[in-house]
N, C-alpha and C positions, 0 to 999 in steps of 0.2 A: 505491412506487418507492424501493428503498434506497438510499441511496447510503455509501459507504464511501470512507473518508480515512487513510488508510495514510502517516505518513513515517517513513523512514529516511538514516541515512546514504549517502551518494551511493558509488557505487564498483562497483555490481551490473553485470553486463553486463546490454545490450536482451533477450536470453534469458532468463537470470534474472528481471526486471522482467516478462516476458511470462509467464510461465510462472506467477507469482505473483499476477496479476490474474485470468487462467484460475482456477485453482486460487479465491481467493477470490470468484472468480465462482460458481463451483458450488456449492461451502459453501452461500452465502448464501441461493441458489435452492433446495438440497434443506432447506434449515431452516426458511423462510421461506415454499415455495409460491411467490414473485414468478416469474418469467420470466426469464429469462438478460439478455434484451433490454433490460426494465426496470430495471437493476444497475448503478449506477457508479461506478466503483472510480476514486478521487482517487489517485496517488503523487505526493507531493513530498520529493523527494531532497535532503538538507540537504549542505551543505558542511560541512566538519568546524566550522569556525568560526560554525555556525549553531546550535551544541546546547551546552548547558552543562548539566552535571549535578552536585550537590553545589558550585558556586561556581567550578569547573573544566570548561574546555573540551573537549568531549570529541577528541581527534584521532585 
């Protein structure tokens, strides 16, 4: 049962976000053999003020 954890910067439309779980859905299932069913794809969507890269926030 995989599960997958994906975060990015917040700002995507629900389209995008959708379309990107699909898409890593399938990936995972034609690489792995699992079942589409058994896949679960985590996003957490950071605020800009949630991610610092190099000692700087990324905005």
């Amino acid at each position: 049962m995989p599960f997958v954890q994906i975060h990015l910067l917040a700002g995507r439309s629900d389209a995008q976000i959708t379309k990107m779980v699909k898409d890593v859905t399938d990936v995972i299932s034609a690489d792995t053999g699992a079942p589409k069913e058994h896949i679960s794809v985590i996003v957490d969507q950071l605020a800009k003020h949630q991610l610092a890269q190099g000692g700087e926030w990324r905005a």
